[in-house]
N, C-alpha and C positions, 0 to 999 in steps of 0.2 A: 421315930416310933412307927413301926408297923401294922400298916391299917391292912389287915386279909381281907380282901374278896372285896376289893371297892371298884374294880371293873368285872365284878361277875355277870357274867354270862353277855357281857359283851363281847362283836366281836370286828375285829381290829384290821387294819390293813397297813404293814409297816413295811414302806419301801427302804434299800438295801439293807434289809433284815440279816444280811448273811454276816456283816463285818461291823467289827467297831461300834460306834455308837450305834446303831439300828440292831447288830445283835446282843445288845446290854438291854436295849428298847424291847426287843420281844421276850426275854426272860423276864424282866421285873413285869410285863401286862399278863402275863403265862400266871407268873407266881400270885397276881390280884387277879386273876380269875378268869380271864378273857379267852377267848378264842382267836387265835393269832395267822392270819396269811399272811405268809414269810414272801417280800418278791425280793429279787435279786438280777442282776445280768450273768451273776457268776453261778451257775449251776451248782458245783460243789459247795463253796460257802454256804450256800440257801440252804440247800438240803440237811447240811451238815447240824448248822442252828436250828431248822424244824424238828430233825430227828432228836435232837437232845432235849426236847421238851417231851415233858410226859402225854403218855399217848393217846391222841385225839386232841390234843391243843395247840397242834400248828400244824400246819401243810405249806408245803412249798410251791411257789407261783414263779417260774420263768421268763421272765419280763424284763422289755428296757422300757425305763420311763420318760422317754423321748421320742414313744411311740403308741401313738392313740391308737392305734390294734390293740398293742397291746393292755392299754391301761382296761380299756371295753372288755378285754379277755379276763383281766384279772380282777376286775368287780364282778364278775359275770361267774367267777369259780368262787367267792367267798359268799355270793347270794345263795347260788346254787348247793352248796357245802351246808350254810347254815341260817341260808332263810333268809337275811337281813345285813347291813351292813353301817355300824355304829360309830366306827370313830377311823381316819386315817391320820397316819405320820405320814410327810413327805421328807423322810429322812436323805434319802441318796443323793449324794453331793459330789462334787471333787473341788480338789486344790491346785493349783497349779503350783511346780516349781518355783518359789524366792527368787524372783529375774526381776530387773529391771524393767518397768513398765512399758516402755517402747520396744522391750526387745522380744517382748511375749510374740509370738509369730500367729497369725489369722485364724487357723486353723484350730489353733488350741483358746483363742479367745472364745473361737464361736462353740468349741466342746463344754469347754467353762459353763457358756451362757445356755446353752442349749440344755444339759446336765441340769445345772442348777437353778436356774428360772422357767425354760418352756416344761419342764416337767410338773412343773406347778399348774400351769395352763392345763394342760393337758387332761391333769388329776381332775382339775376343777371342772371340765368339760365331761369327765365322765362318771365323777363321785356324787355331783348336785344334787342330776336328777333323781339318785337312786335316796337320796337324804331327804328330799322334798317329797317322795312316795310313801316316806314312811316317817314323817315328820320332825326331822329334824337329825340333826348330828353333830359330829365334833372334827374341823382338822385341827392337825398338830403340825406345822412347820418348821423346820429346824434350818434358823437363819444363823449367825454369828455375831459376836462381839466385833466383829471387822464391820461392820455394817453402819453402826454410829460410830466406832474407833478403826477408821480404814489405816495400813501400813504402809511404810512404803513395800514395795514388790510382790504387794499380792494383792496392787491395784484392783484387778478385775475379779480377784474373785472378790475381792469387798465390795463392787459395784451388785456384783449377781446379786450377793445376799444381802445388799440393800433394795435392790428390786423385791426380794422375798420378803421382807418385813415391809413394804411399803404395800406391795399386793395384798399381806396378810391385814391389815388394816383396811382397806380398801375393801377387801370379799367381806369382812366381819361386818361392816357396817350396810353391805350390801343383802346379804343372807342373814342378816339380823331377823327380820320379819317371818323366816321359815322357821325359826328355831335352829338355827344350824351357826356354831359357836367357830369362830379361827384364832387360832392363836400364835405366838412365834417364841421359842426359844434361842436365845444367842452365847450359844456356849462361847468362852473360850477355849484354848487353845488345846486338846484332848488327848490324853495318853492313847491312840492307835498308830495303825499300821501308817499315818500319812504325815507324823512327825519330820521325817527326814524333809518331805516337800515344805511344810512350814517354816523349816528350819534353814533349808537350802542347802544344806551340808549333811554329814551325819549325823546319827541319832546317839551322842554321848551325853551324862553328866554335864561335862562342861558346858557341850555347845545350850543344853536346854535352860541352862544355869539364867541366859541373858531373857527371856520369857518369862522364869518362874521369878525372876527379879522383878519384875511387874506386874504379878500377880499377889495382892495383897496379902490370903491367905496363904501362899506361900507353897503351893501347889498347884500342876495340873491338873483340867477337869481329867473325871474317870467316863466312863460310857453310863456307869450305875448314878453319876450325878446328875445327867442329861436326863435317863429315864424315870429318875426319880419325882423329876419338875415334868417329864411330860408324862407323867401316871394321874397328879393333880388335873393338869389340866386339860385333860382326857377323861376323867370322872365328875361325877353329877354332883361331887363337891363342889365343885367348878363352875357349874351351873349360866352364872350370874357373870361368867368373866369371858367377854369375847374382845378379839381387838390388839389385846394385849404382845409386846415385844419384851418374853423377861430376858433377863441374862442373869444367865451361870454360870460367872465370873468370877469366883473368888474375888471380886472387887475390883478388878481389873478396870473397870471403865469408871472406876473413881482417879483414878490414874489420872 
């Protein structure tokens, strides 16, 4: 059921807003009413996802979130745009290619980790103080189901995003006393563009067959089911819940 306008007039910071799960993320807070800073690395994607929001409800922020410039730069244009800044997603992530864990090469470990954990850092470093001046806020982390359910060959990134939900747990309990809510989602496995990497192979029917087999309800997450659970727990229904690691799982980690 459709709750309208249960993030109105908040307004939002949702990093890789331009793709996949982070642009299903800014449509559903657009549609409950929020006011949305699209960041991105990718220029076109960003822009692309702000522009299809109706007009005045999202701007695009060209940003990597592995770079405390720029995160300062991008709190600094959603303050300045609209005064306040009420809730972030630290959506932008990546996967590494289905390899064999020893064969994952340094470089790409440390892209992994640096991507998917120091950008949390980072966030945290420059979103606090702006949440603590105006009493309080919301993050929203988007860890994974690999995190309590790690695979084989995509070791590290299940290491990251168990770093993510441990941190997310950690900062809730720390920023509890400002009023300032953390929470984690842990999708499983998502219909986007980074299937084929999950998968290791191509992105057919068959090959997705051996995933959706372990998924109870018997499908892939969508981007609209990730945003769905983080629209709750970004709104003032929410309130009372900080700390928390859900998964949206179709079941998966009953598995």
């Amino acid at each position: 059921m459709s709750h309208p306008g249960r993030l109105e007039n908040k307004i939002v910071l949702v990093t890789g807003g331009g793709f996949g799960i982070g642009a299903g993320i800014v449509q559903k807070f657009v549609e409950e009413g929020a006011k949305v800073l699209v960041v991105d690395i990718n220029k076109d994607n960003g822009q692309k996802v702000a522009d299809a929001q109706p007009k005045g409800s999202a701007i695009f922020c060209d940003a990597d979130v592995t770079s405390e410039d720029d995160w300062a730069r991008a709190v600094g244009m959603a303050v300045s745009e609209w005064g306040r800044l009420d809730i972030v997603v630290n959506n932008a992530g990546v996967v590494n290619k289905s390899t064999p864990s020893i064969e994952i090469a340094e470089d790409e470990y440390d892209r992994i980790m640096r991507i998917n954990v120091k950008s949390v850092y980072h966030s945290s470093r420059a979103v606090v103080p702006q949440f603590r001046k105006q009493g309080g806020g919301v993050f929203v982390n988007i860890s994974s189901i690999s995190a309590p359910r790690p695979r084989p060959k995509l070791v590290w990134y299940a290491g990251s995003k168990g770093a993510v939900s441990a941190i997310t747990k950690g900062l809730a309990a720390e920023l509890a006393p400002d009023k300032i809510r953390v929470n984690a989602i842990l999708p499983v496995a998502a219909d986007t563009a980074m299937v084929p990497l999950v998968l290791g192979k191509e992105d057919t029917p068959e090959n997705r067959l051996v995933v959706t087999k372990g998924i109870p309800l018997g499908r892939w997450a969508t981007p609209r089911d990730i945003a769905n659970a983080a629209a709750f727990l970004a709104s003032d229904e929410a309130e009372f819940i900080t700390g928390v690691c859900l998964p949206v799982d179709g079941g998966r980690s009953l598995n």
